[in-house]
C-alpha positions in Angstrom: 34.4 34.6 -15.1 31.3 33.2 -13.4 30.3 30.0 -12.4 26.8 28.8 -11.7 25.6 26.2 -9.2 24.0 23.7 -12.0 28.3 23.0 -12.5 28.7 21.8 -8.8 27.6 18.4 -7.6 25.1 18.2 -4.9 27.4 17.2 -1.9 29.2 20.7 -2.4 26.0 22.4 -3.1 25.1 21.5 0.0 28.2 22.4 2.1 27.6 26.0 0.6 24.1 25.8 1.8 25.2 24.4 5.1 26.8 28.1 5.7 23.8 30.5 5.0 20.7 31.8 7.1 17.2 30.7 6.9 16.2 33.3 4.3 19.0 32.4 1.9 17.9 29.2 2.3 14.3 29.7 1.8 14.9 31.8 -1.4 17.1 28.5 -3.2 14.6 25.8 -2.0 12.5 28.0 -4.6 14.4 28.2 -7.5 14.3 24.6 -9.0 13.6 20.7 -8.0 17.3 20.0 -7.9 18.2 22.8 -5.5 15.4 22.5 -3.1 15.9 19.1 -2.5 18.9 19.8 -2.4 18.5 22.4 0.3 16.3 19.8 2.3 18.7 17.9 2.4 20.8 20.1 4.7 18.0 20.7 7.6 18.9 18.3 10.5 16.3 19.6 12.9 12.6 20.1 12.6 10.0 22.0 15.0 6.4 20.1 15.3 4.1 22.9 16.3 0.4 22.5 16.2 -0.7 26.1 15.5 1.0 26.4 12.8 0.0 23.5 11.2 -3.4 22.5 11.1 -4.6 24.8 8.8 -3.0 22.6 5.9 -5.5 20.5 4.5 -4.3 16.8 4.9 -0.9 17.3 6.0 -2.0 16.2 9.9 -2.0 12.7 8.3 1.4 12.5 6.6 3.0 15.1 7.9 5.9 12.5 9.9 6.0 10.8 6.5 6.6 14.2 4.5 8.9 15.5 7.1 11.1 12.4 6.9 11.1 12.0 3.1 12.3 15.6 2.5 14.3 16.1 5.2 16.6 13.0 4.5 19.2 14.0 6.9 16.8 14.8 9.8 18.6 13.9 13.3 16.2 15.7 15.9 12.7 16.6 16.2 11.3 19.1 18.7 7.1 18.7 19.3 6.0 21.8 21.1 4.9 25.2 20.9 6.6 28.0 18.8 9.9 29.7 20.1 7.9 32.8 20.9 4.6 31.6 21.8 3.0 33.6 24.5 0.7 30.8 26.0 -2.5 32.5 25.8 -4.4 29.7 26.0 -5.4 29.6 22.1 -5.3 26.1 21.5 -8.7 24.8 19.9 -10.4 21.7 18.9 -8.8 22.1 15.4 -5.3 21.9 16.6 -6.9 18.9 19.1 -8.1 17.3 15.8 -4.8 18.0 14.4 -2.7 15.8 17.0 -5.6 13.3 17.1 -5.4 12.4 13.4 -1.1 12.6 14.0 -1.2 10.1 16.3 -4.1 7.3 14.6 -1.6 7.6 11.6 1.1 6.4 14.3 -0.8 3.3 15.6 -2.5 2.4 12.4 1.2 1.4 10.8 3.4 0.9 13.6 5.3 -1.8 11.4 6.6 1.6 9.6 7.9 3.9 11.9 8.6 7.3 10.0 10.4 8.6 12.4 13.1 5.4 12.7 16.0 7.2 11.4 15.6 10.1 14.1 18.2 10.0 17.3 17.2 13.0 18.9 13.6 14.0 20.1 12.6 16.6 22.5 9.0 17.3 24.0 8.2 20.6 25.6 5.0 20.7 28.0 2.8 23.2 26.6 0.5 23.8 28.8 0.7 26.2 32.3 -2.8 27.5 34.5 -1.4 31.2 34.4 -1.7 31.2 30.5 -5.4 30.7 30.5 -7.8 27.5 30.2 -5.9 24.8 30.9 -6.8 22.3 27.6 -6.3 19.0 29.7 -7.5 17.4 26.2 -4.3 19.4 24.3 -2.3 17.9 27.0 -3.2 14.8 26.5 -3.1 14.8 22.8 0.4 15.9 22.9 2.2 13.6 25.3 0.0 10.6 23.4 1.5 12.3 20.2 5.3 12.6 21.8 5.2 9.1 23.3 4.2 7.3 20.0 6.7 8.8 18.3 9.7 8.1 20.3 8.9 4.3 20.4 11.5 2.9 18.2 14.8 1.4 19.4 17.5 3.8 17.2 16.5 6.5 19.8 19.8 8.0 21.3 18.7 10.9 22.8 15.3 12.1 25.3 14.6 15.6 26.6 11.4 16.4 28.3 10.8 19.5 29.6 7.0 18.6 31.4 6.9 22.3 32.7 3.7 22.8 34.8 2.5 19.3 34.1 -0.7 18.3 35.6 -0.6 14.1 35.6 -0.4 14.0 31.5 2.9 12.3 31.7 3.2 9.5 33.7 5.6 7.0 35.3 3.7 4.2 33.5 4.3 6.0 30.3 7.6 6.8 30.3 9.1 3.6 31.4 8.0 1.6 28.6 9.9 3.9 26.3 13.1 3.5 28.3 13.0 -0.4 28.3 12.2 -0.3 24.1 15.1 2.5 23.7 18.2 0.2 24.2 20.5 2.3 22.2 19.6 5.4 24.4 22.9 7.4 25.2 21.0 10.7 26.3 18.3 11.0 29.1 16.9 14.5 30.4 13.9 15.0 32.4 13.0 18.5 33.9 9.7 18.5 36.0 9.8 21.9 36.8 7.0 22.2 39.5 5.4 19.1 38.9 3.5 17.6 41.3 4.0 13.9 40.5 6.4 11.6 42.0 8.2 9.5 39.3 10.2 6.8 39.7 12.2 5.1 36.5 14.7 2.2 36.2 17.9 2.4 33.6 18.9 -0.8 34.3 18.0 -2.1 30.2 20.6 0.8 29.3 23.8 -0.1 28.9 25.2 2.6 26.3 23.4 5.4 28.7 26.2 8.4 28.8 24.7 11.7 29.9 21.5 11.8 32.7 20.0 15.2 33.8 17.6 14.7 36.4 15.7 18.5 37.1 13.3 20.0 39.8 12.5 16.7 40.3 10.4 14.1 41.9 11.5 11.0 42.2 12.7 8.2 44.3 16.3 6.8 45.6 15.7 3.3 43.5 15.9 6.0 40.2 19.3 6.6 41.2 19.9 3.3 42.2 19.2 1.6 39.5 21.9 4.3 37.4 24.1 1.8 38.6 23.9 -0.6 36.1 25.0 1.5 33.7 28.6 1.3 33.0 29.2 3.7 30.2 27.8 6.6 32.1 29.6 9.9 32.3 28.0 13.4 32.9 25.3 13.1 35.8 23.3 16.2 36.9 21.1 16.0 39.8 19.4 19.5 40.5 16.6 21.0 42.6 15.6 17.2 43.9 12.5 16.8 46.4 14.1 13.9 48.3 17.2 14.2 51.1 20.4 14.3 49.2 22.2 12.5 51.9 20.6 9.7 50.1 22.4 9.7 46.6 25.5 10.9 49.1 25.6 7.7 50.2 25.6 6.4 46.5 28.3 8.5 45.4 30.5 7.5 48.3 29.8 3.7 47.6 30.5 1.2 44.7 30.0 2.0 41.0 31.5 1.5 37.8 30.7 5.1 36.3 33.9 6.7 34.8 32.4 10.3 35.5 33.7 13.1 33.2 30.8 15.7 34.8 29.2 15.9 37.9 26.2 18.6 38.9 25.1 18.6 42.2 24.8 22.3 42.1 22.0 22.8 44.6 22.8 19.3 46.4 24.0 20.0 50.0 27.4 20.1 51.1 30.0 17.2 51.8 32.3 17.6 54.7 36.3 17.1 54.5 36.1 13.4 54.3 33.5 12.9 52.3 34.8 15.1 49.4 37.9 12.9 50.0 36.2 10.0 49.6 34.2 10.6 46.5 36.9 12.5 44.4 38.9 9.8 44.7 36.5 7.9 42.6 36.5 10.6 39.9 40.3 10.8 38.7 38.8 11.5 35.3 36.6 14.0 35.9 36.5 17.1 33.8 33.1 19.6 35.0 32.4 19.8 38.8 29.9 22.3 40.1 29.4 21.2 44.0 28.6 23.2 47.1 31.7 22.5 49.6 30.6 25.2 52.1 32.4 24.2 55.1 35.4 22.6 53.4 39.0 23.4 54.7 41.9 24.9 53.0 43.3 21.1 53.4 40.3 19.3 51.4 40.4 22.2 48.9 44.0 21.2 48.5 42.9 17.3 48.5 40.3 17.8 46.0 42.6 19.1 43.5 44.9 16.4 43.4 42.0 13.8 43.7 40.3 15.4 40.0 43.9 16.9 38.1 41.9 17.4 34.9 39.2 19.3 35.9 38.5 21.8 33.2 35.2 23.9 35.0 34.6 24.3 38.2 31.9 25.8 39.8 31.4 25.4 43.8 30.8 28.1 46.8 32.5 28.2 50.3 32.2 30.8 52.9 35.2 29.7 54.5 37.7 29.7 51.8 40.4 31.9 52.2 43.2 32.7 49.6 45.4 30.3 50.8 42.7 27.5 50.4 42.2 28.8 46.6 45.7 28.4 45.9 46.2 25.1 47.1 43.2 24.2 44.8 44.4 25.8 41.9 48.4 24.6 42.2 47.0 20.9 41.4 44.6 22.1 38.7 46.7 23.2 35.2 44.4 22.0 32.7 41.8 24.5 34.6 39.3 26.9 31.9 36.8 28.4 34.3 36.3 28.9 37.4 33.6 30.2 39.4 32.8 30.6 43.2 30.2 32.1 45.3 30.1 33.6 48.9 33.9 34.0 48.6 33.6 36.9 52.0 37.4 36.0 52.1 39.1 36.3 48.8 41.0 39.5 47.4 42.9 40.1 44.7 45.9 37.6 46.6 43.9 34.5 45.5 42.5 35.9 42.4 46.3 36.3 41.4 47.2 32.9 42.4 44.5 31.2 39.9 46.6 33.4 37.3 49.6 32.0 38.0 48.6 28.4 38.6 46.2 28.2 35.9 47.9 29.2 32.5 45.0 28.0 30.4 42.6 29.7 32.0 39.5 31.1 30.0 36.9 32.3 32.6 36.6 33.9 35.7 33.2 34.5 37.9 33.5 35.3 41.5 30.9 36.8 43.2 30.4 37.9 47.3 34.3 38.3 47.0 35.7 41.0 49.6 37.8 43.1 47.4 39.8 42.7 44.2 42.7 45.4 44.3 44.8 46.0 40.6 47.4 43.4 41.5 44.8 40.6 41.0 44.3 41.9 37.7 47.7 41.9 36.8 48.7 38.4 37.7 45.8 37.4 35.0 47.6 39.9 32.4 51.1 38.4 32.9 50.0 34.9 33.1 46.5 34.1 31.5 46.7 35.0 27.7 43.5 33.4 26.5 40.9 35.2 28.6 37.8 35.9 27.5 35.4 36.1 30.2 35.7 38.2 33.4 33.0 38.6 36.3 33.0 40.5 39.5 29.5 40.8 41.4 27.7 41.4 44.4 31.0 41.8 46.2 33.6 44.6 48.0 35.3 47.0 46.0 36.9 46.6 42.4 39.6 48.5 41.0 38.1 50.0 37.7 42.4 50.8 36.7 43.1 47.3 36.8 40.1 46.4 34.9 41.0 48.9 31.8 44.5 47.5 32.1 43.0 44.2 32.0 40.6 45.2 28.7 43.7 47.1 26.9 46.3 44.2 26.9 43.9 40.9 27.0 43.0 40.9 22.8 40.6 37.4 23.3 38.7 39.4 26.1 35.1 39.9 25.0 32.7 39.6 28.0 33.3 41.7 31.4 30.8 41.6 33.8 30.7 44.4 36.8 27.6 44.5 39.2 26.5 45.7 42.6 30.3 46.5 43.7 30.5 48.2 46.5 31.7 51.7 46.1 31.5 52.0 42.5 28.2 53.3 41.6 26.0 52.2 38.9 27.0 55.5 36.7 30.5 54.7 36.8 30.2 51.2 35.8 28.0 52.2 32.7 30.6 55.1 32.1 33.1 51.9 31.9 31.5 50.0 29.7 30.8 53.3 27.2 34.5 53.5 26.9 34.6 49.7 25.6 32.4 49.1 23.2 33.9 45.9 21.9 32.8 44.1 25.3 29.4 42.6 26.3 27.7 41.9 29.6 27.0 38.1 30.5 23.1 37.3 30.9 22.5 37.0 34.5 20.7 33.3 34.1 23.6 31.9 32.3 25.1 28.5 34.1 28.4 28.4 33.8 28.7 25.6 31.4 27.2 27.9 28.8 29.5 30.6 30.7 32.7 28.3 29.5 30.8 27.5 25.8 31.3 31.7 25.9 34.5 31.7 26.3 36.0 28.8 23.4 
């Protein structure tokens, strides 16, 4: 017997939906009213790109109006150009016209904000001098369009990503959005080799979480003024253009953050007491990625029982030795993943003692390591049953026995990484990974946050 979808009620129509690709999708919004709005129902995110637009007569004027009454779930909006756009310069005065007309519907009834019931809204610079004319008008356009649009106060979360920008975003802009967003939980700003120097104040943000602060420019009193906000947990403070023994001092002072995550990836290093003093703060905290170069075996040991619940870890220390790694890891048994660079000093002795202290461990990167004998591997077999993710790069030798071993009785294993080992040519490694089909390389450029998302 079959059963068609005009018996189901809507609700389960669209949990079915939920599950099937974009064609699928596209194919039902066709067959009837009922099931495309239904369908339209299901779509939480929308992309707002220009050159794919304009061409529709009239929809420049409505189209945040359109968007919102069909999509009546819609959560997040992303304004930029398409996922695969090659920025060739092709932006015209008709997609300029296009933006122009988006944003005089904007200020003409700003009483009736159509975008009111979305949280999430990301902005994506468009524009770079290697793709061709720079359209300082397109710019322009855009970041008028982007601002206007994120100006209501049930905003939760910001990403900008002003790649390349050339003064179309400014300090004077982006501050009055922060002051009318008091519900804002989410705030990321990556200037990638921007020239301008902004400074903001979060003081007016008292549900503020999650702050990711990116090849930036910016002042101390930004930082500063984070202080205010109680409910904030994940900070990330990456490629910075001011001396990090600045926010050093603010991390080793007074503040009421209960951190969960903390990114100071590129930051420079603490010394013994320092990394004493501000783990001690941080009893809750669950992510660390850190440079410690320079850290002893003594304040590896101390920052493991300062932080018990780390989860990911990510740090590099030319000086660690296998000793220091397992006085870490002894104090760390909620520990997932782990990754270290410039490890000169570590062989398979410390890689077997994160097996054996860390039970629930998922990934493992290490990378300058001086060798990694078939003992190491073993200690992960016998104690570390829900591994997925293995890497072993740039470093001394590998034994490619222990690794099999290590593929053969692992069943959750899936991604194994081997580069640039020293005395194991490039043939052999491909030769290895022929053998295995079921396993997959991880991307060079992943962080190791997506690294851990891997392995879940």
């Amino acid at each position: 017997m079959t059963y068609s979808l005009y018996f189901l009620p809507n609700p389960l129509i669209a949990q079915i939906i939920r599950y099937a690709d974009p064609e699928t999708k596209r194919s039902l919004s066709m067959v009837d009213r009922r099931t495309h709005a239904v369908v339209l129902g299901t779509i939480r995110s929308i992309r707002v790109s220009p050159p794919k637009c304009f061409s529709l007569k009239g929809y420049a004027e409505n189209i945040l109006v359109t968007a919102v009454c069909r999509y009546p779930k819609l959560e997040k909006i992303s304004f930029g150009p398409p996922k695969n756009w090659s920025g060739s310069g092709e932006f015209g005065a008709k997609e300029v016209g296009f933006l122009t007309s988006f944003i005089s519907y904007l200020r003409s009834s700003p009483e009736k904000h159509p975008l009111s019931s979305v949280k999430k809204i990301r902005f994506r610079e468009i524009t770079h001098d290697s793709y061709g004319d720079f359209n300082a008008k397109m710019a322009k356009e855009l970041n008028s369009l982007f601002l206007h649009s994120i100006d209501h106060p049930g905003l939760e979360n910001i990403r900008i990503e002003a790649y390349h920008i050339r003064s179309v975003l400014t300090e004077s802009e982006i501050q009055p959005v922060l002051k009318n967003s008091p519900n804002l939980k989410t705030f990321v700003f990556n200037g990638y080799q921007s020239n301008q120097i902004v400074t903001l104040s979060f003081t007016n943000q008292p549900h503020l979480s999650k702050v990711k602060l990116l090849n930036w420019k910016g002042a101390v009193s930004t930082i500063e003024s984070l202080k205010s906000c109680k409910n904030l947990e994940k900070l990330v403070i990456d490629y910075i253009a001011f001396p990090f023994d600045e926010i050093k001092a603010i991390l080793l002072g007074d503040y009421p953050w209960n951190l969960k995550h903390l990114d100071l990836n590129k930051a420079t290093a603490f010394n013994d007491a320092e990394l004493d003093a501000m783990t001690k703060k941080l009893p809750n905290l669950e992510f660390l990625s850190i440079k410690l170069n320079g850290i002893s075996d003594e304040g590896m040991e101390q920052l493991g029982r300062n932080c018990p619940n780390l989860k990911v870890v990510q740090f590099s220390n030319e000086i660690l030795t296998n000793f220091g790694l397992e006085r870490l890891t002894q104090h760390l048994p909620h520990l997932e993943a782990i990754s270290f660079d410039t490890a000169y000093n570590i062989t398979e002795e410390g890689i077997a003692a994160i097996g054996k202290n860390c039970k629930k461990l998922r990934c493992i990167q290490v990378i300058h390591h001086k060798q990694i004998e078939k003992s190491g591997m073993a200690a992960l077999i016998a104690n570390c049953p829900d591994l997925r993710v293995v890497r072993f790069s740039n470093g001394g030798p590998v034994s490619l026995e222990g690794m099999q071993e290590l593929i053969e009785q692992m069943p959750y294993l899936r991604y194994v990484h081997l580069q640039d080992i020293n005395g194991i040519q490039e043939q052999q490694i491909q030769t290895f990974y022929n053998r295995f089909p079921q396993i997959s390389k991880i991307p060079y450029h992943l962080s190791i946050k997506k690294v851990h998302h891997l392995a879940i």
